[in-house]
C-alpha positions in Angstrom: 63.2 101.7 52.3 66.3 99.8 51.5 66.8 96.0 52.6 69.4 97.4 54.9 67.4 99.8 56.9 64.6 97.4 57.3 66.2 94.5 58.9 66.8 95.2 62.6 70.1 95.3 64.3 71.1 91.8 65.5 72.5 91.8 68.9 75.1 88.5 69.6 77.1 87.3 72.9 79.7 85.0 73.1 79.0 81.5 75.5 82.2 80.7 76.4 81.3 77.3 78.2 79.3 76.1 75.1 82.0 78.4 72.8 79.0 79.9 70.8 77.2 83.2 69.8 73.7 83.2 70.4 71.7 86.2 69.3 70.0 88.0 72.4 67.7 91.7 72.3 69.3 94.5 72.8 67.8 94.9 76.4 69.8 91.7 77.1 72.9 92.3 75.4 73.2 96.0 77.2 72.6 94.5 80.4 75.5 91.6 79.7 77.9 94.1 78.5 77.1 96.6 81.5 77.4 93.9 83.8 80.9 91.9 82.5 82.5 95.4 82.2 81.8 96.3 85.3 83.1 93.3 87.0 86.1 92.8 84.9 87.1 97.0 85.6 86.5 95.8 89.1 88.8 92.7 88.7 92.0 94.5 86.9 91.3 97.7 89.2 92.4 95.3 91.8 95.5 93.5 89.7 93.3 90.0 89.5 92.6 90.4 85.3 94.4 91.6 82.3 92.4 90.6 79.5 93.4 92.9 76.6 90.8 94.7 75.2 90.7 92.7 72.0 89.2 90.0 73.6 86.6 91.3 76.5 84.5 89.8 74.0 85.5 86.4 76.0 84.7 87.8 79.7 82.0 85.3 81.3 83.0 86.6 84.7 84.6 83.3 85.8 88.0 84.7 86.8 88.8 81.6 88.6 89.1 79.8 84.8 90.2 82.5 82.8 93.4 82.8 80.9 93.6 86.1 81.9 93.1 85.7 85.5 96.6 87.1 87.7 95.7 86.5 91.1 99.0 88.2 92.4 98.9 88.8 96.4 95.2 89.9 96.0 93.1 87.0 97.8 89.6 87.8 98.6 89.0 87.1 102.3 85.4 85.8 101.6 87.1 83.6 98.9 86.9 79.9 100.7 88.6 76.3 100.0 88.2 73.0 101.0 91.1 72.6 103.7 93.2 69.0 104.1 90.5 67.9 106.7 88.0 68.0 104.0 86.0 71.4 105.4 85.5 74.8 104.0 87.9 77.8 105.2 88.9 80.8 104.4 91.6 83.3 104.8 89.4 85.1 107.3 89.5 81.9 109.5 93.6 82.2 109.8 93.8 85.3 110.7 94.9 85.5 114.8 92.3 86.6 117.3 93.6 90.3 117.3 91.9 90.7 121.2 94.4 90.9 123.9 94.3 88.0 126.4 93.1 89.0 130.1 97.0 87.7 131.4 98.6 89.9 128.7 96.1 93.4 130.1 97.3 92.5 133.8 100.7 91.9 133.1 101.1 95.3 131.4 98.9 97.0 134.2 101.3 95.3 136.5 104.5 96.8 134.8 102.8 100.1 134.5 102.3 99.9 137.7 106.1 99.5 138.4 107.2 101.9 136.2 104.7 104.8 137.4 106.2 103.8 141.2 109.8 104.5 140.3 109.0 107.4 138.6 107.2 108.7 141.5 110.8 107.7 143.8 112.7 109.9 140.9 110.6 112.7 140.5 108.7 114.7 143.1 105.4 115.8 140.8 105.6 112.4 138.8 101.6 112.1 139.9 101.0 115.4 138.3 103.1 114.6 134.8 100.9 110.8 135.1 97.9 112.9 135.2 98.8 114.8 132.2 99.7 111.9 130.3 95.8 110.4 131.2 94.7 113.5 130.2 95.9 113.5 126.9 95.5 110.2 125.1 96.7 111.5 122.0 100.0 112.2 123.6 101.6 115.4 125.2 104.9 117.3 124.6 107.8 117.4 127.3 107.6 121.0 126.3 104.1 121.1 127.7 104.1 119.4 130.5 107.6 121.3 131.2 105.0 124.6 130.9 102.1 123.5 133.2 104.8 122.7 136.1 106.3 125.6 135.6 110.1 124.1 134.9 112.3 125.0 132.2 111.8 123.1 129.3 115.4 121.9 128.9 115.9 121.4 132.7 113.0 119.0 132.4 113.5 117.1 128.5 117.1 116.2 130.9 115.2 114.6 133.5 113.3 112.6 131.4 116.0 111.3 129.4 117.1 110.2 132.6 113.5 108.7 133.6 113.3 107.3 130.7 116.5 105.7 130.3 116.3 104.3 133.7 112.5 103.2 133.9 113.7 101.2 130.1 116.6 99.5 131.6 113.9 98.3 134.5 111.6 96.9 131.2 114.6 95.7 129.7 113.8 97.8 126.4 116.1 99.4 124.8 
């Protein structure tokens, strides 16, 4: 056997905070290299690192003190920072409460309210074309509810113009 073949493969990784190779086995060196290229793929999958392949040798996993770190507009939301009152915060605690307010659910009831009244003074089977609209969540065509009241469908895309122009001019939308 040659002197070559007998010696075992040496496995090294890189300590960036000391800036020193230490020999590891191979079980450990496979598990570091699994484990750094999966994070940094995760990182410049998401724009945050773009460390050239030449030196993924230096990945320790610390974006937050890497050269090659570009945050760009990519900010973790479990990511937190010491605010100017001196506690911890994150972006998820600016964020605005995205639940209506109870004034905001009776003031629209209250104008939907309004709006279904003066569509009932405009047209005859306005609780009929209401019911349809309830009925379908997902929304309904003119043409079909033109259909199940039995109207022609231009006769009755007219008339809503109308409705709809005048029930907006009552909301003030335009």
């Amino acid at each position: 056997m040659s002197k070559k073949e007998n010696q075992s493969k040496q496995y090294r990784v890189y300590l960036k905070a000391t800036r020193e190779w230490v020999e590891v086995s191979e079980e450990v060196y496979k598990e570091h290299i699994r484990f750094h290229d999966a994070y940094r793929k995760r990182h410049q999958s998401h724009g945050q690192c773009v460390c050239p392949k030449n030196k993924f040798w230096l990945c320790d996993a610390d974006c937050l003190t890497c050269e090659f770190r570009c945050a760009g507009d990519h900010i973790s939301l479990d990511y937190t920072t010491e605010n100017e009152d001196g506690d911890m915060c994150s972006p998820l605690d600016m964020l605005a409460d995205a639940t209506l307010s109870i004034e905001k659910v009776i003031c629209d009831r209250a104008e939907l309210d309004q709006l279904f009244a003066r569509l009932r003074e405009l047209d005859p089977e306005a609780d009929t074309i209401i019911q349809l609209w309830k009925d379908h969540p997902e929304g309904i065509s003119d043409h079909a509810i033109a259909r199940k009241l039995g109207r022609p469908q231009k006769t009755f895309a007219d008339q809503m113009k109308k409705y709809r122009t005048d029930l907006r001019r009552i909301t003030g939308n335009k």
